[in-house]
N, C-alpha and C positions, 0 to 999 in steps of 0.2 A: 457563353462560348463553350460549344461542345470540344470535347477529350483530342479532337482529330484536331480542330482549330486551332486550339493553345499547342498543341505539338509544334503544327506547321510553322505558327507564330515563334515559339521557341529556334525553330532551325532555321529563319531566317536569319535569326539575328547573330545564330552560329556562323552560319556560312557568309557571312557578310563578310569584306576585306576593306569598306571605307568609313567603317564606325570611329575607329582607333587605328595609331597606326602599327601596332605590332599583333600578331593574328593569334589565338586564342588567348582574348587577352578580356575576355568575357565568360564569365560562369554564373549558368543559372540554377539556382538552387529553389528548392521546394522550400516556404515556409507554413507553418513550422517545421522545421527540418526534423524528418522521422526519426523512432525511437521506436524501441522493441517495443513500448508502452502507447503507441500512439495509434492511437484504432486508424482505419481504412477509411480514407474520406469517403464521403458519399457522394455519388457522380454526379447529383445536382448541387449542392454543396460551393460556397465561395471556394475558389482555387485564386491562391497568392503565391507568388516565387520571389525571390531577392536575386535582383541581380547583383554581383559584382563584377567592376569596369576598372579594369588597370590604366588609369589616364595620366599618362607624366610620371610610370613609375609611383601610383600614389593610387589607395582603393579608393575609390567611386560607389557605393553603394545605393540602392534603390530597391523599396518594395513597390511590388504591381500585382494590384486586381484582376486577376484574367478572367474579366469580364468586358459588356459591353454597355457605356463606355469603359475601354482603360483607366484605370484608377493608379497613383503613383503615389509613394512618398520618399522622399531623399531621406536616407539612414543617415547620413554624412554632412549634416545641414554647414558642418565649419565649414565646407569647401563649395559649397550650395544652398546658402538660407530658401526655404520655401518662401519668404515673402519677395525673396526676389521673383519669385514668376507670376507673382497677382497682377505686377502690371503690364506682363508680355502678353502677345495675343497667344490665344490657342495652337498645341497641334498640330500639324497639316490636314486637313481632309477631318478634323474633328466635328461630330463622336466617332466616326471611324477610322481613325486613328491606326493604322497598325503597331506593331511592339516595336518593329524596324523602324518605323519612322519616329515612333515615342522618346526612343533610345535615343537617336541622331539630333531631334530636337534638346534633352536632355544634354546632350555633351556640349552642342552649339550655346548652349544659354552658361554652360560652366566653361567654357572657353572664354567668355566672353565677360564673365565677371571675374575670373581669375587676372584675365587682361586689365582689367579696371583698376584691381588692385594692388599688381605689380603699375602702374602707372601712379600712382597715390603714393607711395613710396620712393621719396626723393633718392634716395644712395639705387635706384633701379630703375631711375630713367633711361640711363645708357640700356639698359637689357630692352627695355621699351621703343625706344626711338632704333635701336639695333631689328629689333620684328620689324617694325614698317619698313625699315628701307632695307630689308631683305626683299620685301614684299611688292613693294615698288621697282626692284629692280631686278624684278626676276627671279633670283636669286632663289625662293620657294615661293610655293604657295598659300594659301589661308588653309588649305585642308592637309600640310605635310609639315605641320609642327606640335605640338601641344605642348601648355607650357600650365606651374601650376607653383602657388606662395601656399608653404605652410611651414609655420611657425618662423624658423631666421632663417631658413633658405627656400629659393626659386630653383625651382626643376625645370628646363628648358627640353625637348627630344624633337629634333627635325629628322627627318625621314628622305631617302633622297633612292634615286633608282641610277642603277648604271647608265651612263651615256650610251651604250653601246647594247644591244641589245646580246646575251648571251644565252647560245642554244645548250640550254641544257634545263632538264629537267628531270624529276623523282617520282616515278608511279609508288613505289613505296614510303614512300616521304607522305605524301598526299592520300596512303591506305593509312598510314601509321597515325596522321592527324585528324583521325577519326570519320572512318569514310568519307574520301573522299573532298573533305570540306577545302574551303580555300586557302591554301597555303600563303598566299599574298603576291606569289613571284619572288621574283629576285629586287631586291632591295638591301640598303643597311643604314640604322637609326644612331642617331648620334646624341647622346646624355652629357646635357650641361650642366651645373649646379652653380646657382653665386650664394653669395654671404648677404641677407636680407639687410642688414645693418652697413655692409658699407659698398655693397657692390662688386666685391671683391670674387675672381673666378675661383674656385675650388680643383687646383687640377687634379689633386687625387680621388675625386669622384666621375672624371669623365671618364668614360666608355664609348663604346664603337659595337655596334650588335647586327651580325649579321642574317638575314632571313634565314630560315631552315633550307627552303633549299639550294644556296648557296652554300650554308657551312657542310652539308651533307655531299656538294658536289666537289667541292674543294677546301678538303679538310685544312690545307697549309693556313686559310684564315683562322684559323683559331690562336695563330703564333703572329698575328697581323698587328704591327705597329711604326710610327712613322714619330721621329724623336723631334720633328718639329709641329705637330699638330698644338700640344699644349703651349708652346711659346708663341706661337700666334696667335693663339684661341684669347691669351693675356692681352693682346696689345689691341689687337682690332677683330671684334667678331664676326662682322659682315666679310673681311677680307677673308676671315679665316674659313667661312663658308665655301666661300668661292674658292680658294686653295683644295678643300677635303674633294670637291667636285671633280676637280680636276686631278686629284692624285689616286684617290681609292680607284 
């Protein structure tokens, strides 16, 4: 993979807005990461980058070969053992693979063992059986949540778009996020946390996060709060979903 290649490949994955759901929530770094001491690769030379992936408010790590094929390995194995993927199929379109699609494969397969093991966990049924019958009822999608166990707590973040479609938008917003790239629109993501051991919500870690360019259009969200979201978020989560839809 020539120099222009891995570029374009890299700025795909920049400019993406349906990897994850909060937008520059990806950094790709050069390994080994430079050093006044670290001579000038040579341009035939293996070229490897580490990505880092904010998923669930939790890093996500991965080295990749930027070669042909893509080559990978999860830095993060607690949140993604490698032997979980011996017996998934390939890829898309593998060995040509792109890094956009390697990525999206990559979260899809840690969504999906994350999901496994908040289900393995008795006191986090309820958070369990709460995703599907959001799921089932509309209520979100399978690609506007990301949810993630490590250690005694579950990080839940659903993602939701105004009902209404609101005209406004930030050409500086969208220079300032590094030309040009994709801001996401207008949206805002909601952070859950339970207690791994008994199920229990944490309301002093929930939050409310608004996309850049909503907080840049209407600074007053920065002072945005609603004194019943945590006492329903306690009692029933599904209700409480449908509640935030209809208030924010």
């Amino acid at each position: 993979m020539d120099i222009l290649a891995r570029e374009k490949a890299k700025l795909e994955v920049l400019q993406s807005s349906t990897l994850v759901l909060l937008t520059n929530s990806i950094i790709i770094l050069p390994y080994p990461p430079p050093s006044d001491t670290t001579p000038v690769p040579h341009p035939l030379s293996t070229h490897r980058v580490t990505l880092n992936i904010k998923y669930a408010d939790t890093l996500f790590s991965v080295l990749v070969t930027m070669e042909h094929p893509l080559d990978f390995l999860v830095t993060t194995p607690h949140l993604l053992p490698m032997k979980n993927l011996d017996s998934v199929s390939f890829p898309p379109d593998y060995p040509n693979t792109s890094l956009v699609e390697l990525v999206r494969w990559l979260i899809t397969h840690l969504k999906s063992h994350m999901e496994q093991c908040i289900k393995e966990v008795e006191q986090l049924s309820g958070l369990a059986s709460s995703i599907d019958n959001m799921i089932s009822m509309n209520v979100i999608s399978r690609d506007s949540y990301e949810v993630v166990l490590v250690g005694d707590k579950a990080t839940l973040l659903v993602k939701f778009r105004p009902e209404k479609d609101i005209k406004l938008a930030s050409l500086s917003e969208m220079v300032k996020e590094d030309k040009l790239l994709n801001t996401g629109g207008h949206f805002y993501v909601l952070k859950m946390v339970f207690r791994a051991d008994t199920g229990a919500f944490l309301p002093g870690e929930f939050s409310i996060v608004f996309s850049s360019d909503l907080a840049n259009m209407l600074p007053e969200l920065a002072n945005f709060s609603h004194p019943g979201f945590t006492a329903k978020l306690a009692s029933n989560l599904v209700e409480f979903q449908m509640y935030v839809k209809e208030t924010v």
